[in-house]
Z-matrix of the N, CA and C atoms (Angstrom, degrees):
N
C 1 1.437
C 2 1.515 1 109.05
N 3 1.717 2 119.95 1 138.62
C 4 1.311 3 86.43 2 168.49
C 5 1.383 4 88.93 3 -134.82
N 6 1.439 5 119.65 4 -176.79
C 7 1.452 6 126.53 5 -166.74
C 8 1.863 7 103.72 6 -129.58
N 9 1.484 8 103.97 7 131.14
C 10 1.085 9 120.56 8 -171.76
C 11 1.847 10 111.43 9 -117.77
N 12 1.315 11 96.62 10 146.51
C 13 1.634 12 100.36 11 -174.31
C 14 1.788 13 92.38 12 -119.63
N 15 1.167 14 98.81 13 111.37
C 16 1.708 15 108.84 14 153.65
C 17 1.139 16 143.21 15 -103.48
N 18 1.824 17 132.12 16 80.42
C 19 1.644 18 121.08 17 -148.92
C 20 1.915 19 98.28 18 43.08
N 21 1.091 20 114.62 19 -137.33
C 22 1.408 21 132.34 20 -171.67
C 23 1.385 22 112.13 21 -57.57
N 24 1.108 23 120.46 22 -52.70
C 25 1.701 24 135.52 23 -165.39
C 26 1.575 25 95.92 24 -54.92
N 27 1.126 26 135.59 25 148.32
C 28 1.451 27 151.98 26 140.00
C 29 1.242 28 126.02 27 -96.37
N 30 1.489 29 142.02 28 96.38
C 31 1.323 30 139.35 29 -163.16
C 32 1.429 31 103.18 30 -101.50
N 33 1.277 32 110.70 31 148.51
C 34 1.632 33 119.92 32 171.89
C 35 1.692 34 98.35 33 -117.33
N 36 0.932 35 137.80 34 90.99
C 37 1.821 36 136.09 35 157.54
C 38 1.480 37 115.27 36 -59.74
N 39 1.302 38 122.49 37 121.71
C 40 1.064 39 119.25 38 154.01
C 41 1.912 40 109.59 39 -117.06
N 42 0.972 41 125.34 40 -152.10
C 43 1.596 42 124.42 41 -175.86
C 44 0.814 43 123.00 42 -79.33
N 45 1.578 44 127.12 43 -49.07
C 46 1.618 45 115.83 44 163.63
C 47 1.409 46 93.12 45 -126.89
N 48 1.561 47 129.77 46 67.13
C 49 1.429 48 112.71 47 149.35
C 50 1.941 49 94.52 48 -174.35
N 51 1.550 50 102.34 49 161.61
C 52 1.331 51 119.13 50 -169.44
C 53 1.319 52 117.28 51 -127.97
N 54 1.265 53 120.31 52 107.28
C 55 1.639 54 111.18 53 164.13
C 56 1.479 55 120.74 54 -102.03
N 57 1.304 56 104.73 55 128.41
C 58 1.480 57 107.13 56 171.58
C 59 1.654 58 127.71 57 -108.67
N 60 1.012 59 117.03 58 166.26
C 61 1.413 60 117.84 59 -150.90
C 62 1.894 61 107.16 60 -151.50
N 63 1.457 62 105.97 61 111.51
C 64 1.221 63 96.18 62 177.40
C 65 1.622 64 120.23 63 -145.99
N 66 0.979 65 125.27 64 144.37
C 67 1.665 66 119.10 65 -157.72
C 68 1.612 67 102.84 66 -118.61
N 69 1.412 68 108.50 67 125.81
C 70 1.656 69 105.48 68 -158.55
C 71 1.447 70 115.52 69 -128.41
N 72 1.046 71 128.88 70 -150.01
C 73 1.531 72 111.96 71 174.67
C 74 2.017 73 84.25 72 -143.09
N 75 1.071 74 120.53 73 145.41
C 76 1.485 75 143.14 74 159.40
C 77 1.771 76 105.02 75 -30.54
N 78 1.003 77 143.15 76 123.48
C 79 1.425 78 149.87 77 179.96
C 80 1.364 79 91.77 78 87.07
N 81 1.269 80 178.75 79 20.74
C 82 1.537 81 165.39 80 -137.00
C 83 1.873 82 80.99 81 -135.33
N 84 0.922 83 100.06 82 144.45
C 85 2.034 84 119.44 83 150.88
C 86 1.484 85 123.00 84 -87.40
N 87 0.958 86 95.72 85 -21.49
C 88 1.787 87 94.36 86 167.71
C 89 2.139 88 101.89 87 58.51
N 90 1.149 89 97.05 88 27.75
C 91 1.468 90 100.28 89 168.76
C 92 1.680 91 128.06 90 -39.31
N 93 1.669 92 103.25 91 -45.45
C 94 1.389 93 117.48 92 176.17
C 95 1.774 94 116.95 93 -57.91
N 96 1.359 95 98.97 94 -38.83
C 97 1.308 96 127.55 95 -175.22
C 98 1.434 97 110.83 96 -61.57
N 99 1.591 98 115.47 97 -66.55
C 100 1.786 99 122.14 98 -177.25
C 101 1.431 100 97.83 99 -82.23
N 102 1.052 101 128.97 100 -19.35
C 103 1.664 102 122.35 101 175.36
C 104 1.988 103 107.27 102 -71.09
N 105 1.060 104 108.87 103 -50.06
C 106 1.331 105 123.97 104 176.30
C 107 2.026 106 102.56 105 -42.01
N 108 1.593 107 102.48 106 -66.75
C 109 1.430 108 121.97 107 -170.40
C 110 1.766 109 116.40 108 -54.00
N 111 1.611 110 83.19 109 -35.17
C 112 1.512 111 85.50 110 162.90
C 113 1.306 112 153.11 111 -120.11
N 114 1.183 113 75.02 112 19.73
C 115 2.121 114 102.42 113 157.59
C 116 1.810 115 81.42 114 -87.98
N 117 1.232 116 136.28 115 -65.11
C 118 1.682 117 105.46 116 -149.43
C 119 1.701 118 125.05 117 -79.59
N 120 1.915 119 98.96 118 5.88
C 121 0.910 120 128.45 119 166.00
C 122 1.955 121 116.52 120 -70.59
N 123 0.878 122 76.32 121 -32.09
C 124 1.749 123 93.07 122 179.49
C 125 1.638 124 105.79 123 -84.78
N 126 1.445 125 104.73 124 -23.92
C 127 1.554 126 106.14 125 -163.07
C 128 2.019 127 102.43 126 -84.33
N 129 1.636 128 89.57 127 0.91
C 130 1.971 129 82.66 128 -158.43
C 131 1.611 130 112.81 129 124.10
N 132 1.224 131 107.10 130 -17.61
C 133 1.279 132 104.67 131 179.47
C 134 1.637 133 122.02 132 -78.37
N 135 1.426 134 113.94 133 133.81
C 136 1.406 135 110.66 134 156.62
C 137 1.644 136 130.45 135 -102.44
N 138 1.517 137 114.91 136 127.74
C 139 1.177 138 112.63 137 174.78
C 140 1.720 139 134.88 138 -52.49
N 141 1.257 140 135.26 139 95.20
C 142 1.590 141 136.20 140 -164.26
C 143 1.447 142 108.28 141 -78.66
N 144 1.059 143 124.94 142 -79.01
C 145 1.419 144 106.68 143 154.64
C 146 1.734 145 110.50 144 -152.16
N 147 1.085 146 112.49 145 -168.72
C 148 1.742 147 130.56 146 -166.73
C 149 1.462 148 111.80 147 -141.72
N 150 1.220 149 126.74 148 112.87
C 151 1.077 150 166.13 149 -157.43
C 152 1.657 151 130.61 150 -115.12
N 153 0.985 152 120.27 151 86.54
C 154 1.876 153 116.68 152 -168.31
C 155 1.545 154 96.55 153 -108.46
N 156 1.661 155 111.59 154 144.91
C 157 1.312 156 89.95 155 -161.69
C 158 2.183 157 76.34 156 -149.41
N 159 1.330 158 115.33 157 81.80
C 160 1.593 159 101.80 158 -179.51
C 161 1.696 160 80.83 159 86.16
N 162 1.511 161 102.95 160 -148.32
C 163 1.276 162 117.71 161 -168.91
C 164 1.143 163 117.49 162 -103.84
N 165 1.777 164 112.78 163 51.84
C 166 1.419 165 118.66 164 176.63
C 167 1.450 166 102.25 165 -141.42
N 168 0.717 167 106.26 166 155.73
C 169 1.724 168 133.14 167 -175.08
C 170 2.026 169 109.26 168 -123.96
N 171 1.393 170 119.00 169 108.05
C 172 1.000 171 113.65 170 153.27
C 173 1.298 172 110.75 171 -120.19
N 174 1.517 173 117.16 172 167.66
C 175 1.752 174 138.63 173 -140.59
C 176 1.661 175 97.15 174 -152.67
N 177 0.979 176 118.66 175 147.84
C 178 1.561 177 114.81 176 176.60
C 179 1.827 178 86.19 177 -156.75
N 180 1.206 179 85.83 178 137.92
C 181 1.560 180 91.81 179 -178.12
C 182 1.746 181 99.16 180 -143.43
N 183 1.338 182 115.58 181 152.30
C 184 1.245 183 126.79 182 -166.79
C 185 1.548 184 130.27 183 -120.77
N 186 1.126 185 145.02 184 98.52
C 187 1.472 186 148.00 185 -170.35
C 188 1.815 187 107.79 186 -51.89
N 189 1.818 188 102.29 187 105.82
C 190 1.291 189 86.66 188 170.19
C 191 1.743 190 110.37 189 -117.04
C-alpha cells in the first residue's frame, strides 16, 4: 500500500482499490475533491461508497 499526499486530499493506494480522505470545513464544495474522483472515474474506477464522518470525507474507489 502506499500513501499519497495531494494539496489537501490524502490517498491510500492499494492494487485495485483507492481510499481517499479529506478534512474540510462546513460550507466548502470540496471541488478539488469530486474533480479528483472523477478523473479516476474516467480512468476505470468505480465509486464503493462515501462516507462523511464530522469534518471528514472518506471515498473508496475500486479498480475494475
Amino acid at each position: 500500500m502506499e500513501k499519497i499526499e495531494q494539496g489537501t486530499l490524502k490517498i491510500l493506494k492499494g492494487d485495485n482499490f483507492l481510499t481517499i480522505k479529506k478534512d474540510f470545513d462546513i460550507g466548502e464544495w470540496n471541488e478539488d475533491l469530486w474533480s479528483f474522483i472523477d478523473g479516476l472515474i474516467g480512468k476505470g474506477y468505480e465509486l464503493m461508497s462515501v462516507t462523511v464522518q464530522g469534518y471528514m470525507v472518506l471515498v473508496t474507489l475500486k479498480k475494475v
